[in-house]
C-alpha positions in Angstrom: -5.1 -23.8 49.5 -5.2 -20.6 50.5 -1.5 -20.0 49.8 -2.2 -21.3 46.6 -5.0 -18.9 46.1 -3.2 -15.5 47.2 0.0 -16.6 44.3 -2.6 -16.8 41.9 -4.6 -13.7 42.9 -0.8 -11.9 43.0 -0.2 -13.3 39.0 -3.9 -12.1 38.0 -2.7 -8.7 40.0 1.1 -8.7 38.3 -0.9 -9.8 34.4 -3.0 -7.1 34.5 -0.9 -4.3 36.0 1.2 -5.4 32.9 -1.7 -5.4 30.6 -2.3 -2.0 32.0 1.0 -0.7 31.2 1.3 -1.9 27.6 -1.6 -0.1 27.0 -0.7 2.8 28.5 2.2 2.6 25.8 0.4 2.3 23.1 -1.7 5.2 24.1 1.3 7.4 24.6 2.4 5.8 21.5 -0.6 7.3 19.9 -0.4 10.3 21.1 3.3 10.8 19.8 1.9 9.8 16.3 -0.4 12.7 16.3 2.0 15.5 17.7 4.7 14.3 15.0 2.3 14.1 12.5 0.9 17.7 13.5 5.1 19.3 13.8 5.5 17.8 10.1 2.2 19.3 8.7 2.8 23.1 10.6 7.1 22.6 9.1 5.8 21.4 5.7 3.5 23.9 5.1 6.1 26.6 6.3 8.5 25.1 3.6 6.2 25.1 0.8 5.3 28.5 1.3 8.8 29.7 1.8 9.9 28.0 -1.7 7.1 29.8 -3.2 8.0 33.2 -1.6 11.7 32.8 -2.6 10.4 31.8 -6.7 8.1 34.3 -6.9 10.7 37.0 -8.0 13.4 35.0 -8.8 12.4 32.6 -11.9 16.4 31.8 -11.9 16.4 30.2 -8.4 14.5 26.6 -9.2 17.0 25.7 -11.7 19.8 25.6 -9.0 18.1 25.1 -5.9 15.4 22.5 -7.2 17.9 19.8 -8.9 20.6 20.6 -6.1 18.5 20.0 -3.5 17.2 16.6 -4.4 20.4 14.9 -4.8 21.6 16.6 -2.0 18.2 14.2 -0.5 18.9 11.2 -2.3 22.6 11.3 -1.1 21.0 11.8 2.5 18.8 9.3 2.0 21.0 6.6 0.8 24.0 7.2 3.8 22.2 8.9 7.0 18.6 6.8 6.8 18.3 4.1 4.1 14.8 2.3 4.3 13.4 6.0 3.8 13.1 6.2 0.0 9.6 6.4 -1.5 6.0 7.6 -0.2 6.1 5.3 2.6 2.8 3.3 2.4 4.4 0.6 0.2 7.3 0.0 2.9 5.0 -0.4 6.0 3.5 -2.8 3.9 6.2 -4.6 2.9 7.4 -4.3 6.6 4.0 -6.7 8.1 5.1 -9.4 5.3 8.4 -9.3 7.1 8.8 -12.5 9.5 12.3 -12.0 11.3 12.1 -8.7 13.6 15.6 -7.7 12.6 14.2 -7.1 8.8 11.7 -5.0 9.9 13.2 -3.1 12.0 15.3 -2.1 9.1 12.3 -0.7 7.7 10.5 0.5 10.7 12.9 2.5 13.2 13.3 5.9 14.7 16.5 7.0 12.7 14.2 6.4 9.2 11.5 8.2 10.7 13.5 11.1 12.0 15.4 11.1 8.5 12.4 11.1 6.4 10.8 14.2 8.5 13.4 16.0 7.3 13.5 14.8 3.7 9.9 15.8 2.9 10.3 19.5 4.5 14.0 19.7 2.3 11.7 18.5 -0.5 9.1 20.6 -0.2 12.1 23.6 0.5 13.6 23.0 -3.0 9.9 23.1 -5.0 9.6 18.9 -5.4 5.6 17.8 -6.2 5.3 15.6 -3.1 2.8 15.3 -0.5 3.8 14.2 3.2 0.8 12.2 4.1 2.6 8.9 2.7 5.6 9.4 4.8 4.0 10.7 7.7 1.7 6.4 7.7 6.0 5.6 7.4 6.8 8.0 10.3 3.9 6.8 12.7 4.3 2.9 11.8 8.0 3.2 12.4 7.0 4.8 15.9 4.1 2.8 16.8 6.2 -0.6 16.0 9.5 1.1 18.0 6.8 0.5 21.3 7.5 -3.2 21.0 11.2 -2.9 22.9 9.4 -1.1 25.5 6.4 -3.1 26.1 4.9 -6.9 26.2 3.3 -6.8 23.1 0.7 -9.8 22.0 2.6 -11.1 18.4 -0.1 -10.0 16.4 0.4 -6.6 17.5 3.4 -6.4 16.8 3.8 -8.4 13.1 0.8 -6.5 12.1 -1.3 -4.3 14.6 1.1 -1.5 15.6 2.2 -0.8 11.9 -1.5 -0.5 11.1 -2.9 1.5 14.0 0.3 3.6 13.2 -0.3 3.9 9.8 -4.2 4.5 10.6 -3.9 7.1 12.9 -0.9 8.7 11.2 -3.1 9.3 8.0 -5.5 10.5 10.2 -3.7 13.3 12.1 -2.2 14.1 8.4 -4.9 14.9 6.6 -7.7 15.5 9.9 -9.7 12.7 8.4 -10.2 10.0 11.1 -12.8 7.9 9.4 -10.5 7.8 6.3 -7.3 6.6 8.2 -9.3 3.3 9.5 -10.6 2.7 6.3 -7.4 3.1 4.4 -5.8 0.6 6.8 -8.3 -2.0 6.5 -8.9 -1.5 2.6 -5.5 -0.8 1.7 -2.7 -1.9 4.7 -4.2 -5.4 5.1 -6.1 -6.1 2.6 -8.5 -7.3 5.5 -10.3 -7.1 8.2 -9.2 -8.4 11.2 -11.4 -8.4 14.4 -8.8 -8.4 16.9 -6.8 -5.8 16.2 -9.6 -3.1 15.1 -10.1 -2.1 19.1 -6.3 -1.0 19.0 -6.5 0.5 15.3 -9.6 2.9 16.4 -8.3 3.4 20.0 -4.4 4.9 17.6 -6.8 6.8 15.9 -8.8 8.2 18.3 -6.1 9.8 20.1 -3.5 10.9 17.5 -6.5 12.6 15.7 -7.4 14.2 18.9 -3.7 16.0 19.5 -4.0 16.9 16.3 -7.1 18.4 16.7 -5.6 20.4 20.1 -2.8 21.8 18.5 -4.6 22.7 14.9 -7.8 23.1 15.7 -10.9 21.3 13.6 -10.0 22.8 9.6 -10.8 21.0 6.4 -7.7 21.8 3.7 -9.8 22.3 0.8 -12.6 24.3 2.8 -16.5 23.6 3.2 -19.0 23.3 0.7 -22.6 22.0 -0.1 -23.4 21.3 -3.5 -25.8 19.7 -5.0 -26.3 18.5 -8.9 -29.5 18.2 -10.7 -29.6 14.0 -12.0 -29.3 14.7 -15.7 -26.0 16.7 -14.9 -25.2 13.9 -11.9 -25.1 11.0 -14.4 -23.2 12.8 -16.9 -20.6 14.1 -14.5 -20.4 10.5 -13.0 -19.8 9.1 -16.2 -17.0 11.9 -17.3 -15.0 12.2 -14.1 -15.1 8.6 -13.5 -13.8 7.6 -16.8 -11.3 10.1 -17.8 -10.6 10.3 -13.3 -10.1 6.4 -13.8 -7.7 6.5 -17.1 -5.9 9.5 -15.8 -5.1 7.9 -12.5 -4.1 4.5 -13.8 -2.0 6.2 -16.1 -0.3 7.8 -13.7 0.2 4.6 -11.2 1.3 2.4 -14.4 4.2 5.0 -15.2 5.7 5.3 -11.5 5.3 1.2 -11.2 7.0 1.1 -14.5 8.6 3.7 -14.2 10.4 2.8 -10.9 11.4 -1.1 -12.8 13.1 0.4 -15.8 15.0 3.5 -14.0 16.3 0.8 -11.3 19.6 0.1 -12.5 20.4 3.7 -12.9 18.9 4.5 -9.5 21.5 1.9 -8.3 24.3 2.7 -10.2 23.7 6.9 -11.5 21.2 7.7 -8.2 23.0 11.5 -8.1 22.5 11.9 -11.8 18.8 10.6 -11.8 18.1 12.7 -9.2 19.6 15.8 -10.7 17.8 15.2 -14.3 14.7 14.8 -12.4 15.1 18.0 -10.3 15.9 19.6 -13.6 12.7 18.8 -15.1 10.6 19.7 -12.0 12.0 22.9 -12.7 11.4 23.4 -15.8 7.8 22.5 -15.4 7.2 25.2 -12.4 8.4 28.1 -14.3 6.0 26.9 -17.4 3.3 26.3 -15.2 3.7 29.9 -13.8 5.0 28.0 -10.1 1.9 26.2 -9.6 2.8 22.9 -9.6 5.9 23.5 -6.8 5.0 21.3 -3.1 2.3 19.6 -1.8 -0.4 21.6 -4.5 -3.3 22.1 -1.5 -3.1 25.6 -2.0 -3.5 25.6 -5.6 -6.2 22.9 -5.2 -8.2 25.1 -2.9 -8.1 27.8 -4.9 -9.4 26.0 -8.2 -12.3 24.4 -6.0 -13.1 27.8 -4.6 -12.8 29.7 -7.6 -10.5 32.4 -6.2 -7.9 31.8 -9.0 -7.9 31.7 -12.6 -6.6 28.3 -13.0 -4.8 27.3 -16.2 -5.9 24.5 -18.2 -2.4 23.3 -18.3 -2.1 22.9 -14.5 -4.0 19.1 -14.2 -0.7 17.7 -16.6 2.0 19.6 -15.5 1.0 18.8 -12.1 0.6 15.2 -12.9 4.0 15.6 -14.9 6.0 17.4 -12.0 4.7 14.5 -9.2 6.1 11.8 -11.8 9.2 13.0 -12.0 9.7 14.0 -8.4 8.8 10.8 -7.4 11.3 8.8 -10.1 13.9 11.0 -8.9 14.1 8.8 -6.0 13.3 11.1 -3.0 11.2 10.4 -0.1 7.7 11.9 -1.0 4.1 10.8 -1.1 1.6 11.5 -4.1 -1.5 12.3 -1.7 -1.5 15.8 -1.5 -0.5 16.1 -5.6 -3.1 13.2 -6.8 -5.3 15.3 -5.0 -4.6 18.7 -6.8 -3.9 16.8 -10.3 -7.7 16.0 -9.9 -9.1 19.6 -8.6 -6.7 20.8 -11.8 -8.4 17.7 -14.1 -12.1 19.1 -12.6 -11.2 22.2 -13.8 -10.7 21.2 -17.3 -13.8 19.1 -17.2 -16.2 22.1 -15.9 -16.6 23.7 -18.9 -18.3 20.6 -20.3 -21.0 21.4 -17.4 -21.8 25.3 -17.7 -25.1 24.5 -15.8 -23.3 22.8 -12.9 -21.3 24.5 -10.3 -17.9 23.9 -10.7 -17.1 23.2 -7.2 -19.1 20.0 -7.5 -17.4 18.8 -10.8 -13.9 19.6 -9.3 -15.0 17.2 -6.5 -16.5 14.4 -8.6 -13.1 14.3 -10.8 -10.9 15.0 -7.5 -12.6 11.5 -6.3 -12.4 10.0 -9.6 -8.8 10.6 -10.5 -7.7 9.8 -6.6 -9.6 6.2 -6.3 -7.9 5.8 -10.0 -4.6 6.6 -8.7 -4.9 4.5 -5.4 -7.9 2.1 -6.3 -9.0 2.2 -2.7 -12.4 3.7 -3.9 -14.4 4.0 -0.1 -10.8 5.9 1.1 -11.2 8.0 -1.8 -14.6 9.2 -1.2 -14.2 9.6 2.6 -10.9 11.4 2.1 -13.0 14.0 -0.2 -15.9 14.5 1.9 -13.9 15.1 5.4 -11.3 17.5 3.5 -14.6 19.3 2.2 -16.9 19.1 5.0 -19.6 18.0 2.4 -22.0 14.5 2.1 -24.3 16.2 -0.1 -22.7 14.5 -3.3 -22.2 11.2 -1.1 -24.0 9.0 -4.1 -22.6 10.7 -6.9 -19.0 10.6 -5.3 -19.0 6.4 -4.4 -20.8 6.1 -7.7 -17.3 8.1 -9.2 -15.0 6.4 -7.4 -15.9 2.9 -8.3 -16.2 4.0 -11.8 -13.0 5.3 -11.7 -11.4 2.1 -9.7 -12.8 -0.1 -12.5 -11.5 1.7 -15.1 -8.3 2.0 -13.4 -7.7 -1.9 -13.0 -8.1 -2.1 -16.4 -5.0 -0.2 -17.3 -3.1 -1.0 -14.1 -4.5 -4.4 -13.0 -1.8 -4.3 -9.6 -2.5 -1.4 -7.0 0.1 1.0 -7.2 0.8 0.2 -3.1 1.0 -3.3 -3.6 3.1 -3.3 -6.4 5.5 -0.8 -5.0 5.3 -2.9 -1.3 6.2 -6.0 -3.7 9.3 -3.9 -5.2 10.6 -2.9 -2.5 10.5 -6.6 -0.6 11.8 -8.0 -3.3 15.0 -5.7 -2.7 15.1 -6.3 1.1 15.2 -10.4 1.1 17.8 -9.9 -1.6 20.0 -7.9 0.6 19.5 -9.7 3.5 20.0 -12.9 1.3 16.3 -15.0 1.1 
């Protein structure tokens, strides 16, 4: 007996030395999430200021470099890392609807995230309207799942829980919002919540948000504000920015759903051309829009919510114009950062509808309205706003937006733009691999 007793204390020993070191994987799996996601962010932001340095005296150089250097992406993209196309989200969802590891490992490895890294700072080096918080959810969920050759993974952590917590915590460390990277997991990722996995999810969080916070130091990209509106001007402003916010945006997600179905065969077939017409036309808009519209559009977003530049009231649709086409052009590149900016641009243009009401406060209310309408995850949208802004003084006004905007959006666009994108693009990967 106790022979018996000493194996089974040595298993308990050996099961949770093991337990021990998976989690101390996933922690350092975590962590990794958060410096990547931090390198991108410092390299991105580089780019984008580099492409505007290079414009700013040379109106000549977009119409060479801009079109040149997104097919030189898509041609990347297609022979060094295929699997990296698009913003990202929709292929780490498509990737926990994947049953056989093999498929989703095509979607979720190293080599893609590596790949796409790069894409997104060559993007945002040649001008495109992309954001890099979409691929950076791509980048960590393809590192958080790589942990699974490595360590003794439960199967529910692996089919599901490490491309959340990886998507999670790599919004999170993107944007320095950790509250919005849970949410955005459980309302957009799943769909769902599920219990089991939400220890890991907050644990992923927790500490890629933390390195992040280390090497960059607590910011907010659009600054800090407190604002306040009187309740005549509230329900007015709630009413504007969360109708024309909610239009806008499902405009916007019905023509790059569309968009992406109709241009398919010529993305198969002409993908150097496509990418060159589109490049063409990103060009053309940043020289009308006075190169506003060129990368991510944080800077030009902070400036209109600040009121340190005299924003044009042409910026809100040739920004939304110059994200549609960089996106249709077939690069990697999320619409984040841009949705964001096409609303602060939108606010703008809505402000003078208020002259009683600062305009920080409408830019905020149409930022919200136009992102939950572009996304329809309307809690994301108003957590995303607030921890960018440092700001709950709207709180009410900003949920009340948001679901405005969400409602109006399903109306026009009845499919999330995520979802129907994540059903695209598994509807390509069972054809390949022949189911």
């Amino acid at each position: 007996m106790a022979y018996k007793r000493k194996i089974r204390q040595a298993v308990r020993s050996a099961r949770s030395l093991s337990a021990w070191r998976t989690r101390a994987l996933f922690w350092s799996g975590a962590i990794l999430v958060g410096l990547s996601a931090t390198v991108l962010a410092l390299v991105s932001s580089k780019a984008d200021a580099l492409f505007h340095a290079w414009v700013e005296h040379r109106a000549w150089l977009p119409f060479i470099l801009t079109p040149v250097g997104l097919l030189a992406i898509t041609w990347a993209t297609r022979n060094l890392f295929p699997g990296g196309e698009g913003s990202g989200i929709p292929q780490a969802i498509a990737a926990m609807q994947l049953k056989e590891h093999a498929d989703r490992s095509a979607v979720l490895s190293l080599r893609i995230a590596i790949g796409k890294g790069f894409a997104i700072v060559l993007g945002l080096l040649c001008g495109a309207s992309i954001g890099r918080e979409g691929p950076t959810v791509h980048i960590a969920a393809s590192i958080m799942y790589s942990l699974h050759r490595m360590g003794n993974f439960p199967i529910h952590h692996v089919r599901k829980g490490l491309v959340l917590a990886g998507g999670a915590a790599g919004l999170a460390a993107a944007f320095n919002t950790p509250l919005a990277g849970v949410m955005f997991a459980i309302e957009e990722m799943s769909r769902s919540f599920e219990e089991r996995i939400t220890g890991s999810l907050m644990m992923a969080v927790i500490l890629a948000g933390m390195t992040s916070l280390t090497i960059e130091g607590n910011y907010t990209y659009f600054g800090s504000y407190s604002v306040q509106l009187d309740p005549i001007h509230a329900v007015l402003a709630i009413l504007v920015c969360g109708v024309i916010g909610g239009t806008a945006g499902g405009l916007f997600s019905t023509i790059l759903v569309v968009g992406g179905r109709v241009l398919k065969p010529v993305r198969m077939y002409h993908p150097y051309l496509l990418a060159l017409g589109c490049g063409l036309a990103v060009a053309v808009i940043g020289i009308l829009s006075h190169n506003t519209t060129w990368g991510t559009g944080y800077e030009a977003a902070r400036g209109v919510l600040q009121g340190t530049d005299q924003a044009s009231p042409w910026y809100g649709p040739l920004k939304f114009l110059a994200t549609i086409f960089s996106y249709l052009s077939g690069i990697p590149g999320g619409i984040f950062a841009p949705s964001l900016s096409v609303g602060a641009g939108l606010g703008y243009n809505l402000s003078s509808f208020f002259p009683g009401a600062p305009m920080v406060s409408i830019g905020l209310l149409a930022m919200v309205g136009y992102f939950s309408g572009v996304v329809q995850t309307p809690i994301t949208a108003v957590i995303i706003v607030m921890e960018m802004t440092d700001d709950n003084h709207l709180l009410l006004p900003l949920m009340a937006t948001s679901l405005l905007a969400d409602g109006i959006s399903k109306m026009i666009c009845p499919e999330p733009i995520y979802q129907a994108m994540a059903k695209d693009f598994l509807a390509g990967v069972k054809k390949k691999i022949g189911t």
